[in-house]
MIDOSE-1310 file (N, C-alpha, C; in nm, 2 decimals, decimal comma, always signed):
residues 95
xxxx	+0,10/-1,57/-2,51/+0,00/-1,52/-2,41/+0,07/-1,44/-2,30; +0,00/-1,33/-2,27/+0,08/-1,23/-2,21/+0,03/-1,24/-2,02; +0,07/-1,29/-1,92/+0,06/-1,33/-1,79/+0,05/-1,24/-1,73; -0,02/-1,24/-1,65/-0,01/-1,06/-1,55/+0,10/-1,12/-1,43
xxxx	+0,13/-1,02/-1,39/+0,24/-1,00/-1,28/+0,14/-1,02/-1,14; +0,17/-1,11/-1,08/+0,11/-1,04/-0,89/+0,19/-1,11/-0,81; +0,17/-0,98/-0,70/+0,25/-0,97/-0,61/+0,20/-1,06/-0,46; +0,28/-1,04/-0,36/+0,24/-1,10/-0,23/+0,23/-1,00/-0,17
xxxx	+0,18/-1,00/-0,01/+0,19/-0,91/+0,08/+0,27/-1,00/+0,14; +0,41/-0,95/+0,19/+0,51/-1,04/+0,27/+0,47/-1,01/+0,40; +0,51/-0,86/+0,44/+0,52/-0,84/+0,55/+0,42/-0,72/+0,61; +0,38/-0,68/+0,70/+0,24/-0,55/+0,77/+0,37/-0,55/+0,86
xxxx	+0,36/-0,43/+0,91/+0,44/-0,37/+1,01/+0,36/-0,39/+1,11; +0,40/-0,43/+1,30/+0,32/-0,39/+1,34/+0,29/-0,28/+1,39; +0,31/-0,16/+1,37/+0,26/-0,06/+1,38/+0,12/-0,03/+1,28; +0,15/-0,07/+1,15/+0,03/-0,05/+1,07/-0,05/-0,14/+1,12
xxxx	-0,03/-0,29/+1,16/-0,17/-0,39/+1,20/-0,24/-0,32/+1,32; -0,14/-0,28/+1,37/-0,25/-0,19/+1,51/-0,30/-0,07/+1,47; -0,26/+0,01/+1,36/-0,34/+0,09/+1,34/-0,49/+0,07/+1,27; -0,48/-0,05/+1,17/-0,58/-0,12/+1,08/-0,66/-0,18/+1,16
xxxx	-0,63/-0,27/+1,34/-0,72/-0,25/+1,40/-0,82/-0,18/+1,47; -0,73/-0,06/+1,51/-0,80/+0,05/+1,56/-0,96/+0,08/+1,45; -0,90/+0,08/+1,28/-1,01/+0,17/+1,21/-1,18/+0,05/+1,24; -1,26/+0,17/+1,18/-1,41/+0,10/+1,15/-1,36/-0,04/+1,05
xxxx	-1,49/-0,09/+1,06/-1,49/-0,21/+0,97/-1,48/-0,18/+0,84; -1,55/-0,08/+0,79/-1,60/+0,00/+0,67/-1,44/+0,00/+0,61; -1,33/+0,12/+0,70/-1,24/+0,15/+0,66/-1,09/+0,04/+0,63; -1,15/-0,08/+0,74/-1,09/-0,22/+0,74/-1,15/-0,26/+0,55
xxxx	-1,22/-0,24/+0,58/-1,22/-0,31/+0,43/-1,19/-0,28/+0,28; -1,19/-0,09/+0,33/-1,11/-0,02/+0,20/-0,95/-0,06/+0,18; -0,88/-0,10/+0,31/-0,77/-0,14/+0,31/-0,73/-0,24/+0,25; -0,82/-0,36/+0,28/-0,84/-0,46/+0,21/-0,86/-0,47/+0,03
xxxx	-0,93/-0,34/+0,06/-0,93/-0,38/-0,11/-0,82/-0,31/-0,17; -0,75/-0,25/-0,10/-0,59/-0,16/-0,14/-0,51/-0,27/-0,15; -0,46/-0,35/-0,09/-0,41/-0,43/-0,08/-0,45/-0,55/-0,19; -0,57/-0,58/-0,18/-0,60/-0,65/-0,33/-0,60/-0,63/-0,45
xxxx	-0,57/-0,46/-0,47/-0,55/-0,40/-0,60/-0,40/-0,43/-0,60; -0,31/-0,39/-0,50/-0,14/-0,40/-0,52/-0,11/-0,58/-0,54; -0,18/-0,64/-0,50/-0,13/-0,74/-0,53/-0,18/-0,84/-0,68; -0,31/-0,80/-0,76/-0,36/-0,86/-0,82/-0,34/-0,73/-0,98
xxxx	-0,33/-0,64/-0,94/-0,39/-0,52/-1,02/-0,19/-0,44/-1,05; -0,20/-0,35/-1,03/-0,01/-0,29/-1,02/+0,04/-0,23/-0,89; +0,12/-0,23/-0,84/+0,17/-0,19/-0,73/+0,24/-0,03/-0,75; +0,25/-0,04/-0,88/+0,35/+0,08/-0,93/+0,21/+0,22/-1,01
xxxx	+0,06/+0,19/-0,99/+0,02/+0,27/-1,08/-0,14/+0,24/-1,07; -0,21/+0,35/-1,09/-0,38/+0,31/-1,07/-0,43/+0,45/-1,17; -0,57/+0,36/-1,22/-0,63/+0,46/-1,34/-0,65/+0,57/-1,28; -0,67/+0,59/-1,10/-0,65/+0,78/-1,10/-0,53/+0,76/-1,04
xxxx	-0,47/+0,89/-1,10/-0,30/+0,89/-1,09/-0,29/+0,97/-0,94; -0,40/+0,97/-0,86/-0,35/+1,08/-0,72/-0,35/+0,94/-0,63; -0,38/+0,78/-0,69/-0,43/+0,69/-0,61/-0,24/+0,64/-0,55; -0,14/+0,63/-0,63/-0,07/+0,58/-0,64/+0,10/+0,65/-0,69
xxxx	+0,14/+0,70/-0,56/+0,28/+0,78/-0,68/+0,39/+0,75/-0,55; +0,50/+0,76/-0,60/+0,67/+0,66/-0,55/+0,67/+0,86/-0,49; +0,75/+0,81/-0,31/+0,76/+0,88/-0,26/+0,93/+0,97/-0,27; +0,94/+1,07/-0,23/+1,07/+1,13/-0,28/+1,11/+1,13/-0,16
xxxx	+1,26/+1,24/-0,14/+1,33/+1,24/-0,04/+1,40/+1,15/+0,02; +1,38/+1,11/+0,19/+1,44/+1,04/+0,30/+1,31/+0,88/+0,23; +1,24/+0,89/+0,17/+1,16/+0,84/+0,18/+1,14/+0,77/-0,01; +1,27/+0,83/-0,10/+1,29/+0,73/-0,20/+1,29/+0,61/-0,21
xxxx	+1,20/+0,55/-0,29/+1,20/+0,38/-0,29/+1,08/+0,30/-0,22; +0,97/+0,38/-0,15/+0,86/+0,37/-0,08/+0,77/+0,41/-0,18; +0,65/+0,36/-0,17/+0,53/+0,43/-0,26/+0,44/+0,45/-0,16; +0,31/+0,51/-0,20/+0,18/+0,55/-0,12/+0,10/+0,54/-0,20
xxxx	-0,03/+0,46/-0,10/-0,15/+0,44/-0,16/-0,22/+0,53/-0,10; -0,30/+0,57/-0,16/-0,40/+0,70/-0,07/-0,56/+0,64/-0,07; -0,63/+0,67/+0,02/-0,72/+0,60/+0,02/-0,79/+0,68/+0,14; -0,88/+0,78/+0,05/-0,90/+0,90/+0,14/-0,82/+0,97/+0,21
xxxx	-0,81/+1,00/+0,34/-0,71/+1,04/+0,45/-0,61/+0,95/+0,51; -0,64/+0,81/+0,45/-0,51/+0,73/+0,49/-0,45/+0,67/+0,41; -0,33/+0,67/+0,45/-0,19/+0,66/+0,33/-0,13/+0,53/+0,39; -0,15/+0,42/+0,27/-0,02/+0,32/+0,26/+0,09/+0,31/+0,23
xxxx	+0,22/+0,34/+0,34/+0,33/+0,32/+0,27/+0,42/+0,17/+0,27; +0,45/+0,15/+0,13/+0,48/+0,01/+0,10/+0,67/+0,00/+0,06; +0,69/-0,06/+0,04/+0,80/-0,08/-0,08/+0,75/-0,19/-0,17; +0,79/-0,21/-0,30/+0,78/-0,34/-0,35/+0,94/-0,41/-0,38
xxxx	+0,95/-0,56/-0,40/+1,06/-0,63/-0,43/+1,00/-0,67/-0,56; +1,07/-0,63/-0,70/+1,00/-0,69/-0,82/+1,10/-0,85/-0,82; +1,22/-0,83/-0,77/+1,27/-0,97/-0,79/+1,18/-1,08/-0,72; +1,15/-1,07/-0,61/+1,03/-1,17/-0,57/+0,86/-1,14/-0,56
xxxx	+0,89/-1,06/-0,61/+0,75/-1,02/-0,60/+0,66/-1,00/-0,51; +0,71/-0,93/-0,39/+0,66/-0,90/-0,23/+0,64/-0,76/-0,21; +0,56/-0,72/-0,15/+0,52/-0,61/-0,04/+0,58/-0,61/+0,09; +0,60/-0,51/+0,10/+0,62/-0,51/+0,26/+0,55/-0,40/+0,28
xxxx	+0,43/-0,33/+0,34/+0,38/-0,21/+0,43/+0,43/-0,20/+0,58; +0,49/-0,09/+0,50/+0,57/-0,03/+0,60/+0,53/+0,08/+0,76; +0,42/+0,10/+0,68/+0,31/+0,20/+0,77/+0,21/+0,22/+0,73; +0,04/+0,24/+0,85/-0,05/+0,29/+0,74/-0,14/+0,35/+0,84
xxxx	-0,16/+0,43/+0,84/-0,20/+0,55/+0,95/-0,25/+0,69/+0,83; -0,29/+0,82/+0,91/-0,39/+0,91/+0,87/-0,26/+0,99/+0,79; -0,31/+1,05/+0,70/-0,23/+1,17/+0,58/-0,15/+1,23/+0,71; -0,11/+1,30/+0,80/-0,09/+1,38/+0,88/+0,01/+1,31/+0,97
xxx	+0,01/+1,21/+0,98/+0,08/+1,12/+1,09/+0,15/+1,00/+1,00; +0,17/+1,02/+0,92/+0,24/+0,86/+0,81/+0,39/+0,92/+0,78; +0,39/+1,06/+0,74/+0,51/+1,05/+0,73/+0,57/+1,15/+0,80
C-alpha cells in the first residue's frame, strides 16, 4: 500500500502572520487553503505548474506558492517533514 507523504507547517514568520492579518477574510482563506494543499497534497508541485516552482538565485532552496498577487515563500524539511513560511506578502514586495 502506497502512503501519501504530509507535511506540517512548523513555523509562519512573523512578518507573514501580520501580513495574513492585514488581508480580507476571503483572501485569509485562500491562504488557508495554500497551506492545506502543501501540507496534505505536495509541497514540491501542483496540477497548474505556474501554481508552484523552487526559487533561484540568493533565494535557492525556497519555493513559491502563487496565489493570485500573493506569493508564499516557504522552505520544506523532507527529513522531518515541516514547513517553515518564510514570507507572504504581494508579487511586488516578497522578494
Amino acid at each position: 500500500m502506497n502512503e501519501a507523504v504530509t507535511f506540517t507547517i512548523e513555523r509562519i514568520s512573523q512578518n507573514a502572520t501580520s501580513y495574513l492579518k492585514r488581508l480580507p477574510r476571503k483572501r485569509q482563506e485562500s491562504v488557508a487553503q495554500a497551506f492545506e494543499y502543501l501540507c496534505q497534497g505536495s509541497p514540491f508541485q501542483h496540477p497548474n505548474p505556474t501554481v508552484i516552482k523552487p526559487l533561484k538565485g540568493e533565494y535557492k532552496g525556497l519555493w513559491r506558492f502563487r496565489i493570485g498577487d500573493i506569493r508564499i515563500i516557504y522552505e520544506v524539511d523532507e527529513v522531518h517533514q515541516t514547513i517553515n513560511v518564510i514570507a507572504i506578502d504581494n508579487r511586488g514586495n516578497v522578494y
